[in-house]
Structures are given as C-alpha cells and as structure tokens.
TORTORBA-219897 format. One record per residue (C-alpha): residue in three letters; y, x, z. Coordinates in steps of 0.1 Angstrom, whole numbers, plus 5000, padded with zeros to 4 digits. Layout:
alaYXZ
...
//
This chain:
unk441567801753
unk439967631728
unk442367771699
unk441268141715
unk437368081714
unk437967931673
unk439468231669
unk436768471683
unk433868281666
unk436768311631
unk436868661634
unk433268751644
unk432268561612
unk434568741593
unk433469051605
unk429769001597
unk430468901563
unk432769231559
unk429869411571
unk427269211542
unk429969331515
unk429869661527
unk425969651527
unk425869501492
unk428069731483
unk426170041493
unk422969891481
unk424469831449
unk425970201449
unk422570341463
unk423470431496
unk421770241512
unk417970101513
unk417769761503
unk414969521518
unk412569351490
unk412369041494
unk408968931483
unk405869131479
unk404769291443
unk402169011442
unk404668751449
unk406668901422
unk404268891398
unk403668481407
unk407868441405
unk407368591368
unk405068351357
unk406868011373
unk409668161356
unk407768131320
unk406767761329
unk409667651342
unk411067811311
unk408367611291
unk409067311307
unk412467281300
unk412767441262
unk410167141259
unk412066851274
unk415066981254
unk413166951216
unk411466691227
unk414866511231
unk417266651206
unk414766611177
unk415266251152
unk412766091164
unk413766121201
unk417366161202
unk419566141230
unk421265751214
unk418065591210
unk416465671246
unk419565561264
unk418665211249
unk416265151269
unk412664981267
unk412764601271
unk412864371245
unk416364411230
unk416664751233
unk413664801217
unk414964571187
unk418064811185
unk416465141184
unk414064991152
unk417464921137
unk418165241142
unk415265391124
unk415265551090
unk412365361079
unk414165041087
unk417065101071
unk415065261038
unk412864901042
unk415664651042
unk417364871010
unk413764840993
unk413664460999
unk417664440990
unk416764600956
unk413764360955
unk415664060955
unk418064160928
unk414964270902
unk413463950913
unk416663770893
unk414963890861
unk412163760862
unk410963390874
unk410463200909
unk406463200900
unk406363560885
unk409263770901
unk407664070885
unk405764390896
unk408764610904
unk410464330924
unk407364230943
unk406364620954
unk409564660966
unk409564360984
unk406164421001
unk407264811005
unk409964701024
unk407864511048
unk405364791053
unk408565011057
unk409764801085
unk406164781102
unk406165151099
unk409565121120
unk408164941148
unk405065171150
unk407565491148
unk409465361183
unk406465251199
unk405165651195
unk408865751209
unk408565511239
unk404965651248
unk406165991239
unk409165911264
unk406765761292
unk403666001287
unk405166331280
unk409066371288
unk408966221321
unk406066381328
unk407966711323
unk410766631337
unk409466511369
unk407766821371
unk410867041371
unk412866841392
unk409866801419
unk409967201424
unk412467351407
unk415567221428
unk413867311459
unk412267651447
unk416167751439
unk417267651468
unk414567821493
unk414668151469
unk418668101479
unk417968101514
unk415768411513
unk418568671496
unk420768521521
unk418568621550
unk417668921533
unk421469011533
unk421568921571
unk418669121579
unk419769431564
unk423469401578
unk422069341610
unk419669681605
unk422669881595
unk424669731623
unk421969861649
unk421570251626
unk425170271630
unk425370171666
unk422470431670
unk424170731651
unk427870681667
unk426270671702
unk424170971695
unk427171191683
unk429571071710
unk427071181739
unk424871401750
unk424071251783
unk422270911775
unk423370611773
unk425070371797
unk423570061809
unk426669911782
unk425470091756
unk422169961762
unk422369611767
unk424369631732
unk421369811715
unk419169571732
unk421769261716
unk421269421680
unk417269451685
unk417069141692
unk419768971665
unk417869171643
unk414269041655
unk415568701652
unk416468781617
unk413668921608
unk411868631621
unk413668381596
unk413568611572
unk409668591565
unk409668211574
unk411468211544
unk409668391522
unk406268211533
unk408567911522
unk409368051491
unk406168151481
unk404467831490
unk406867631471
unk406067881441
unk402667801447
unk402667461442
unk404667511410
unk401967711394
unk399667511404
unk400867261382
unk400067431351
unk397067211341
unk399266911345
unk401867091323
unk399067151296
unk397366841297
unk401266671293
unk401566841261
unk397966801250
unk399066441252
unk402266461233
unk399466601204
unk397066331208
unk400166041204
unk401566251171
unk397766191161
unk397565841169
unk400265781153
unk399865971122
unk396465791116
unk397765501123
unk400865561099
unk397965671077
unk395865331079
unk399065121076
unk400065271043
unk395965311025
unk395764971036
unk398664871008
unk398465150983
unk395864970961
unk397564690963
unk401264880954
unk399465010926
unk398164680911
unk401964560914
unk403464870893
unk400264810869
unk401764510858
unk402564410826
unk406064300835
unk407064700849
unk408464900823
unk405265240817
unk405965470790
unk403365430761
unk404065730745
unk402666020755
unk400065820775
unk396765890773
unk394665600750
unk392465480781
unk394965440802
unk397165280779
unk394165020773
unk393765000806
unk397164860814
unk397164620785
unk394164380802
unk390164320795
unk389464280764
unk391964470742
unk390864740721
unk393664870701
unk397065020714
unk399964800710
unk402265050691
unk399065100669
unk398264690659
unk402264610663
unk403664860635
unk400664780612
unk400964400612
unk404764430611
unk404164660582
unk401864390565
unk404264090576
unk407164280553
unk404464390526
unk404864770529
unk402064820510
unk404564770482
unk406965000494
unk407165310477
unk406265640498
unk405065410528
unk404365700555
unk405565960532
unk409365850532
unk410865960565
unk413365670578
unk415965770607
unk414265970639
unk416765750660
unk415765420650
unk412465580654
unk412765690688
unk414865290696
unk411265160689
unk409465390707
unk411965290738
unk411464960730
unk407464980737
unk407965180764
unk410464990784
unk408464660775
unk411164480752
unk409164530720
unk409264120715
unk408163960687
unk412263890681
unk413064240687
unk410364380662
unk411464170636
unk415164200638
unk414064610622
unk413464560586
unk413164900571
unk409064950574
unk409465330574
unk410865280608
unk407365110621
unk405165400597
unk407665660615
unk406565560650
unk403165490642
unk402965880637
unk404965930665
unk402565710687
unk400065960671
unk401166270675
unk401866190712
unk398566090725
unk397366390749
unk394166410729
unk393866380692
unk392666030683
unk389566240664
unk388766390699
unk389766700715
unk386866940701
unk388667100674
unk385767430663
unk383367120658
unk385666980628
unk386767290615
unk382867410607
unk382067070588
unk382967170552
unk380867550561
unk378267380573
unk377767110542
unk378167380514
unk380067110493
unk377366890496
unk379066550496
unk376166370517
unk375466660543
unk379566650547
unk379266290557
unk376766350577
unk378666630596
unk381366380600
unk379266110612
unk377766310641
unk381066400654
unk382666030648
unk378965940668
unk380466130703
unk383766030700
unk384765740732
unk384865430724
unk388765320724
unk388965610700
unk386165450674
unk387865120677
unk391365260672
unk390665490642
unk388565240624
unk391364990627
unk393865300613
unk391865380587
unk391065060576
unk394564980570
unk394965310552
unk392265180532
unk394264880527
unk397465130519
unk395365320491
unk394365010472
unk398064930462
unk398765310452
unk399865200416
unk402765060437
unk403565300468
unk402165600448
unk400465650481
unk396665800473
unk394165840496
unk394466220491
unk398566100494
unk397765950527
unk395666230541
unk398466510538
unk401166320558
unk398366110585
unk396066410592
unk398466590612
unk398766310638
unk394966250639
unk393866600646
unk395166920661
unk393967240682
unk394867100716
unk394167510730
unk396767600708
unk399567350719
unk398467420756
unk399067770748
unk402867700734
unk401667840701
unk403967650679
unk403267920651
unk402367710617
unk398567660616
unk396667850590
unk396267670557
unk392767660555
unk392667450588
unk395067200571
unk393067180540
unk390167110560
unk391666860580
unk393266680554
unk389466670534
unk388366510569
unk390766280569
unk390366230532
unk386866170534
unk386665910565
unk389865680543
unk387565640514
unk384165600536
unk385165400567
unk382865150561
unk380365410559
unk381665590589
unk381865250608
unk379265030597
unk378564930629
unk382064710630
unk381464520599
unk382264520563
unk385264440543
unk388464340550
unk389064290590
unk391864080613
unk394464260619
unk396664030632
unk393763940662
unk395364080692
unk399064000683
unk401463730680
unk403263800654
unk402863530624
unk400163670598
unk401963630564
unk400263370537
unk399163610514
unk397063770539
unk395663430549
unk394363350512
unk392663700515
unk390863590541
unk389763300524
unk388763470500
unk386963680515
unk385163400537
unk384063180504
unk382963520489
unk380563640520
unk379163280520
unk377863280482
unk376463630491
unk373963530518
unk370963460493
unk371563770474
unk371664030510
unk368563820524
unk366663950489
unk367864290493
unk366864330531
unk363364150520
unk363364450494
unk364364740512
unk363864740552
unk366864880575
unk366565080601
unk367665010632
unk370765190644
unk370565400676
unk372065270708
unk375765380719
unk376565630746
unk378565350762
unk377365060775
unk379964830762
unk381064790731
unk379664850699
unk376965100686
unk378765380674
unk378865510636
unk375865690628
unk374365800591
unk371165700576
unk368465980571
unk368866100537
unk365265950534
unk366065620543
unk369365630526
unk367865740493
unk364965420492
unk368365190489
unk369465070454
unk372665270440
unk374864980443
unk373664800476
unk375964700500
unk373564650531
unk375064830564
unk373364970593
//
C-alpha cells in the first residue's frame, strides 16, 4: 500500500516536471507566453546590483592578487609572528638586509672609527629599508581589516541569499506557468470534446487547477517581494561600498606620506655620508664649486690643479724641455685622472709617476673638463677686448680687468694660482724653451672656449681670429698677474700650502729669499706710499674672500713712478 501511494506521488512528480520541460520548451521556441518575473522597475534595480556586486568582487580580487596583498602573505595571519614573517617576506626587507650585507663588507676597507661614507649609507639605508618594511605590512594589515573585509562581508551578507531567493522565483515562475498551461489545456480539450457543458468531474478538476494555480501564484509574488527586498538592501549599501574604497585611498595616502617623511627625514643625512671624502666622486668633469665644496672649508684650489703643479715643481719641470707642450701618453694621462677621481691619488701613488708631462697632460685635461671655462662662461665679452682697446696696451688691461673683476671667486683664486705658476714656467724659458707667448698657444685652449658652441655639438675648428685673440688674453694675464691680481699679493706665492707633498729645498731657499728681501724693503714702500697716496680698492661681489682684481684709473695710475712696485 505504501509502495503504491510512493509510486503515485513518483509519477505525479514526474509528470509535472515533463510538463515544465515542455513549457520551457515552448517558451524557448515561442509558443508559448512566458511570465516576467519582476517588474521593468525591478529590472532596472537587478541591473545595477549586478554592476556593484560586479564592483565588489573585481575589487576584492586586485586588491588580493596585487604584491603587496597577495594571497601567501594574508594567510599568515596578524599576531605577532606572523606579522614578523610577512616583513620577511617584503621586498624592502630583503633589498635592506642586502644593503647592510654590502655595508659590512665596504666597512673592511676602511677602519672601526671611520668605516667610511659608502659603508655607513648603506648601513643606515638598510635600516631605513627595513623600517620602511614594517610600515609597508602595517598598510596591508589595515588595508586587509578596513577595506577587504569590508567588501567581502558585503557580498557574502547579500549576495548568497539574493541568488538563492532570485533561484526560488524562476522556479515558481516555471510552476506558475505550467500550472496556467495545465488549466488552458484542460480548458481547450474540454471545450472541443463537448458541446453540452461540463460535468460536475470536469468541474471540480477546473476548480483543482484554479486553485493549484492561485496557490502558485500566491508564492510566486511572495517571492518576488522577497527578491526585490533583498535587492534593496544590496543597493542600499552603495555608500558603504564607496566610503570602503574612499578608505582604501586615504590608507595608500597615509602611507605614502608617511613612506615620504620616513625617507626626507634621512636624505640629508644619506647625502652628507656619500659627500665624504672617503667615497670615490669623479673630479673631472665636475663643476669647480662643487668640487671645492666636497674638498672641506677653507680650500681654495682644486686638488688635480695644486697636486700636478707641486709635483711638477717637486721633479723641477721647469727644466724640462716643452713642459705642457710635449704630449706624454693619453693613457697614463687618463690612469691619473682615475686616480683623482676614485680617491687613490696618494702622496705614494703621485710619486711613483715620474715623467712630469704626465701631471702637465692632466692638468689640461682637468681644464678642458670643467663645465665652464675657468675664465668664465661669457665668451662675446672676451672676444670684443682687443676691438674695444684699439691696441692700446693699458685700455686692453683694463678690458681684461673688468671681466677678471665679475668672474666667482674659486675661479680668481684658481687662475691666479695657474697663472702664477706659468709665470713661474716662463722665467726658466732659456731652459724649457717654453715663452709666455709659448705657454699661451698650448694653455689657452683649456682656459677659454664658446660653451654655446660645444652645447651646440659644433665641433667644427674655431675661427682663427678667436684663437689669436684668446691666446693674446691668455698672453697678456701670464705676464701681468700681479697686475691682474693685486689683490692676492705680490711675488712669488706657496704653492705647496694646501698639500702634503714635501716642497723641494730649492723652493724653500726661494722663499727665504724672498722673505729677507720683503723685510729690507719695508722703509723704501713706506716712502713711496708717503709720496704717492693709493687708492683704495673697491669691495668684492662676494662677501668672503678677497677683493677681486680691479685696475687703477689711468689718472691715478699715471701719478705713480715708472718703476714703483706698490699694489692696490
């Protein structure tokens, strides 16, 4: 009995859902009308859930996949340990512990009090890099907390649901539109089959369809109130949806500017570490100032500059024949050059080189390298001195001095140490057979250029007047720098003052010399200023330093005896 009512209920179920294929079937195929399920309003509000569930989710997904979130370093977790792990796991970590690793190696070079610039920045990058670790996994854990949660506890409140309540509905749907073919069926067959109304059968079986189809119909928009409520509250949760991501914004911000403060905080002192004298800085090719500027307080004249000349004077290359003229080999040249650059230009390394066309060589190089000319970069101003002093020898020197006048001040003190030495060069000519007109041809080139032109790439050979002119300049400041540069003193100056390498006897008994000689000449200068009253020299553009090089008014310059040696 019970086997026979199983196998009614079996086969009624059966036949209803032969009749829902059959329905679907002829909805699909068009022949039949197929029930909406939700109104066009409600379709409209299904179309937009759709785009934030869609945003939602496309979210959560970048959010998670992307470096800085990825799958391996949320499953760590958030306590202690874990959180130790996932810094491990950072880039910036692993980038700081390589910095400090490379740190400690460079800091074998140098000694446990000094480990040098380059060892030290690494060292303290490293720790900054490891700070910078920590703050990067405390942004994904807030990001984590704050925004993917967030998200994700949005979907999964009304998504799941919303699915499964939309589910429900196109079942009903199905139901109700079987059960109103079952009843238009039941309709046209027992219209056709008679044309004396119905029996009290036929009916109570109409009746039975009405009302399974009532009943449907009753569920049927339960469930879409259902459905639309639950879509409802989904887009009602827009603002929260916004807001989450507004968040996600304002913790890339935080954390940026924090990032941000972390790192100014250490750049000035970063770059005080690579400014150290102990890092290797090219000196070549960088600009005078800067140079200067590395070398300490107090230095005036650029260490490839003062090093070739006194190692010049320390092998007495004054008596070497062609001394700047005589080119040596551009490779030993360019070893020195390295060695200044890199920093190993010892006073041991300098003088294991004994050819002094090697140290003239680089001293041009050094030159000819600077980014501006050491006579400045205003080229047009030089080139209209010999126009403007129609070969008057004293309005030329004048010309000259008002351009030397505006040059900056590392430049002043660097040529007037050059040209005093090629001062020094000239007076043993009868041995090097290096003139000052000599000297001018082969040095002017390095002193003065048309930095427009080599900006340009011109590297077309420069018209001959300019290089007459030039070398005239250059001509006229070797025999006149104590003209030029009165304001710096007179006569022979220290060139060994800013190095360590040993000045050589015969330079010491100049000195002497030169001392003793000074000293017997103090009554004979006090009579010559009470005889002739100097003017007083006009104050520098810079405020350190000093005064730079000006002329005497031809006035003033004329009241002076012919062969007086007072300076301005």
């Amino acid at each position: 009995m019970c086997f026979h009512v199983r196998g009614k209920l079996f086969a009624a179920s059966m036949i209803k859902s032969i009749e829902k294929l059959k329905v679907r079937i002829d909805q699909n195929l068009n022949r039949a009308e197929k029930s909406e399920a939700l109104s066009e309003d409600v379709v409209k509000i299904e179309s937009k859930i759709a785009s934030l569930k869609q945003l939602c989710q496309s979210v959560t997904k970048k959010l998670s996949t992307e470096g800085s979130l990825s799958t391996s370093s949320s499953k760590l977790g958030n306590d202690g340990a874990a959180v130790e792990k996932r810094i491990r796991k950072t880039p910036e970590f692993a980038l700081g512990q390589t910095f400090q690793e490379n740190g400690r190696a460079y800091a074998k070079h140098g000694t446990p009090e000094d480990p040098g610039g380059i060892s030290s920045f690494l060292m303290d990058s490293g720790i900054l890099l490891n700070d910078l670790a920590t703050s990067h996994v405390q942004y994904e854990i807030g990001v984590e907390k704050l925004v993917l949660q967030s998200l994700t506890g949005i979907v999964d409140d009304h998504v799941p649901t919303l699915n499964k309540e939309r589910k429900t509905l196109s079942s009903l749907l199905l139901d109700y539109d079987a059960a109103k073919s079952r009843l238009v069926n039941y309709r046209q067959k027992e219209g056709s089959g008679s044309s004396h109304g119905g029996t009290v059968e036929s009916d109570l079986r109409e009746d039975r369809l009405n009302s399974d189809l009532a009943e449907i119909e009753t569920k049927l928009n339960f469930a879409r109130d259902s459905v639309e409520l639950h879509m409802l509250q989904f887009l009602s949760k827009e603002s929260e949806v916004g807001n989450t991501l507004l968040k996600y914004l304002q913790l890339k911000k935080d954390f940026h500017e924090a990032t941000s403060i972390q790192i100014s905080e250490k750049i000035e002192h970063f770059q005080r570490l690579l400014n150290a004298p102990s890092v290797a800085t090219p000196i070549f090719g960088c600009g005078l100032d800067e140079h200067l500027k590395k070398q300490g307080h107090g230095v005036c004249i650029a260490l490839p500059i003062r090093n070739c000349v006194c190692r010049m004077l320390q092998m007495d290359a004054l008596s070497e024949e062609g001394i700047f003229r005589v080119a040596s080999s551009t490779l030993k040249i360019r070893r020195l050059a390295a060695l200044f650059d890199t920093g190993e230009a010892t006073d041991a390394a300098i003088k294991e080189i004994h050819d002094p066309h090697v140290f003239s060589g680089a001293l041009k190089l050094y030159l000819r390298e600077l980014p501006l000319p050491l006579l400045g970069q205003s080229y047009e101003p030089w080139m209209s001195v010999q126009q403007q002093s129609s070969n008057n020898e004293e309005r030329k020197k004048e010309n000259i001095d008002r351009i030397l006048s505006g040059l900056p001040q590392n430049h002043r003190h660097n040529l007037h140490y050059l040209l005093k030495f090629f001062q020094l060069v000239a007076s043993q000519s009868a041995v090097n057979k290096m003139t000052v007109p000599n000297l001018s041809i082969v040095i002017a080139p390095n002193l003065l250029w048309d930095t427009q032109v080599t900006e340009a790439g011109d590297h077309g050979q420069r018209d001959l007047a300019d290089t007459s002119i030039v070398n005239d300049i250059v001509e006229t400041l070797i025999s006149h720098v104590d003209f030029f540069f009165r304001g710096f003193g007179t006569g022979t100056i220290d060139f060994f003052k800013e190095v360590t390498l040993t000045k050589p006897p015969h330079l010491m008994r100049v000195k002497q010399a030169s001392n003793a000689s000074s000293c017997s000449s103090d009554d004979t200068t006090e009579l010559s200023n009470n005889r002739t009253p100097v003017p007083k020299p006009r104050q520098s553009r810079s405020l350190k330093g000093p005064p730079p090089p000006l002329a005497p008014r031809p006035a003033d310059r004329s009241s002076l005896p012919p062969n007086s040696t007072t300076h301005l």
